[in-house]
BAFIVEX-132408 format. One line per field, with one value per residue (C-alpha): residue in three letters; residue number from 1; x, y, z. Coordinates in pm, 1 decimal, m for minus. Last residue first. Example, Ala and Ser with C-alpha at 12.3 -4.5 7.8 and 13.67 -1.06 7.14 Angstrom:
BEGIN
residu = c(SER/ALA) $
num = c(2/1) $
xx = c(1367.0/1230.0) $
yy = c(m106.0/m450.0) $
zz = c(714.0/780.0) $
END
This chain:
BEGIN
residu = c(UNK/UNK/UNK/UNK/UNK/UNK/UNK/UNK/UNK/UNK/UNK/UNK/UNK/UNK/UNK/UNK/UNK/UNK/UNK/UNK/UNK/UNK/UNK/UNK/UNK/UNK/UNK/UNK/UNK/UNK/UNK/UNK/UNK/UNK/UNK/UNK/UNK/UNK/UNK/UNK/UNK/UNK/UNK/UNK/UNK/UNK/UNK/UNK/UNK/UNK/UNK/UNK/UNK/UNK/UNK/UNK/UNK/UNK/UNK/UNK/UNK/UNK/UNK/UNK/UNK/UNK/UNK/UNK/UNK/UNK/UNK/UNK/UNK/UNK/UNK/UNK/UNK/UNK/UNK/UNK/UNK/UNK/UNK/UNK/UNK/UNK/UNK/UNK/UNK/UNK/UNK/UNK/UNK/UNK/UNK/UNK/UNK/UNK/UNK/UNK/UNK/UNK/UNK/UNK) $
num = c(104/103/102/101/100/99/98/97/96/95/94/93/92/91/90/89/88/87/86/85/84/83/82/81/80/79/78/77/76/75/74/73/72/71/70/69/68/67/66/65/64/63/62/61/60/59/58/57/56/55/54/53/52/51/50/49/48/47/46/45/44/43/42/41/40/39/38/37/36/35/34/33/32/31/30/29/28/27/26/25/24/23/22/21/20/19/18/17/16/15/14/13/12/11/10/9/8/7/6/5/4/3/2/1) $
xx = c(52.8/m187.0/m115.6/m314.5/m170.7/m311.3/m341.9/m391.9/m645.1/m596.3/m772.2/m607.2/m801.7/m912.5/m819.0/m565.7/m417.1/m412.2/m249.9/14.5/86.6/125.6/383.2/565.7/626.4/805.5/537.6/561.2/642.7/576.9/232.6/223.6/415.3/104.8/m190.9/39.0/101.3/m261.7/m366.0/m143.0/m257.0/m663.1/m547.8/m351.8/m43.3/42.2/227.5/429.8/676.4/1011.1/1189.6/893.3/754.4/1063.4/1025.2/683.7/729.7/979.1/813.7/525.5/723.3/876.1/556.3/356.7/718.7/727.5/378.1/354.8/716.6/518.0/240.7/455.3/631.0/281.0/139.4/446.7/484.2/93.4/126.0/433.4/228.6/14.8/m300.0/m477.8/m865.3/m1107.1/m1413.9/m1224.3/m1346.7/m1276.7/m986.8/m824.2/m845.3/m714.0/m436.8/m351.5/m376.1/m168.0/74.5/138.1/m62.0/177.3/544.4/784.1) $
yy = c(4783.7/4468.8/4207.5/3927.6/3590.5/3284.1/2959.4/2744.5/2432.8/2034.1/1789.3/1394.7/1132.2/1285.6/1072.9/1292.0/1358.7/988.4/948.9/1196.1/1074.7/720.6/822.3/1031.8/739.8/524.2/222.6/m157.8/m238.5/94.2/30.4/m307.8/m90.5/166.7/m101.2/m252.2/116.2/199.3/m156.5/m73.9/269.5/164.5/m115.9/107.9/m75.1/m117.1/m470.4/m534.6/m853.6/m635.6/m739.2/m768.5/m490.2/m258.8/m414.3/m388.8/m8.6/47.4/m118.6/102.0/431.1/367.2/259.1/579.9/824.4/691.6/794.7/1167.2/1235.4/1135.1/1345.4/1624.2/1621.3/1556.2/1931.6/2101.5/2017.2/2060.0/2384.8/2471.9/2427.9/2731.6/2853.0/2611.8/2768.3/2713.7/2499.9/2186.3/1949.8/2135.3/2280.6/1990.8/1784.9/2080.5/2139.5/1680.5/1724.6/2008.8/1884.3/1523.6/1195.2/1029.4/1093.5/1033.6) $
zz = c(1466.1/1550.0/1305.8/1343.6/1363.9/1121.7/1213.8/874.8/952.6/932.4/994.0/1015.4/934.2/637.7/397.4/254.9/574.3/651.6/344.9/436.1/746.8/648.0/399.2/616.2/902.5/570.0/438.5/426.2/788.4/896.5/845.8/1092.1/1328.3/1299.8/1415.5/1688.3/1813.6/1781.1/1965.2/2249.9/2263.4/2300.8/2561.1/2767.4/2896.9/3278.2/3215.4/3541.9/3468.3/3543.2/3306.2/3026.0/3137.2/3027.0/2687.9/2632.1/2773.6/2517.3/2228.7/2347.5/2293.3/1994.4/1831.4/1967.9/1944.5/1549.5/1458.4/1639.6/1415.3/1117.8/1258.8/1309.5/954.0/783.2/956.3/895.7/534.8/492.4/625.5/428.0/109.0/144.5/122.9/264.1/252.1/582.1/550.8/435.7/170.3/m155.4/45.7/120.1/m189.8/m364.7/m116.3/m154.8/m486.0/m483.2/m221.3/m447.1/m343.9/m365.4/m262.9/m535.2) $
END
């Protein structure tokens, strides 16, 4: 079972938060994209580490490098959504509801 659970992590939220999650699907939406966010960064630097590595160019961002060693060290003990949701919960990540208004 995931940990912390949507209602703590709503609660949590809106104590902290100056606008009001009203709904679970947001938080859904919001851990699903940064899980997804997580495994393109690692992904995406193993790929140019590999590609330098043939060609013997290294053009890598310092800053990105060290997130993408940071997060593969994660994902060695924890699944993408995991680390999403407790940075969520920590407040790494903010999150707000978009709402559209209805104009009839």
């Amino acid at each position: 079972m995931l940990q912390p659970s949507y209602t703590q992590l709503m609660k949590k939220l809106n104590d902290e938060g100056t606008s009001k999650l009203t709904s679970r699907y947001s938080i859904v939406i919001a851990a699903a994209r940064r899980a997804r966010q997580i495994i393109d960064i690692v992904n995406e630097q193993a790929a140019i580490t590999k590609e330098s590595d043939k060609t013997g160019e290294k053009i890598v961002s310092p800053v990105s490098l060290k997130q993408a060693h940071e997060l593969s060290e994660k994902l060695k003990t924890k699944k993408p959504i995991s680390i999403a949701v407790d940075e969520i919960y920590t407040g790494k990540i903010i999150m707000s509801e978009y709402h559209v208004e209805d104009d009839i």
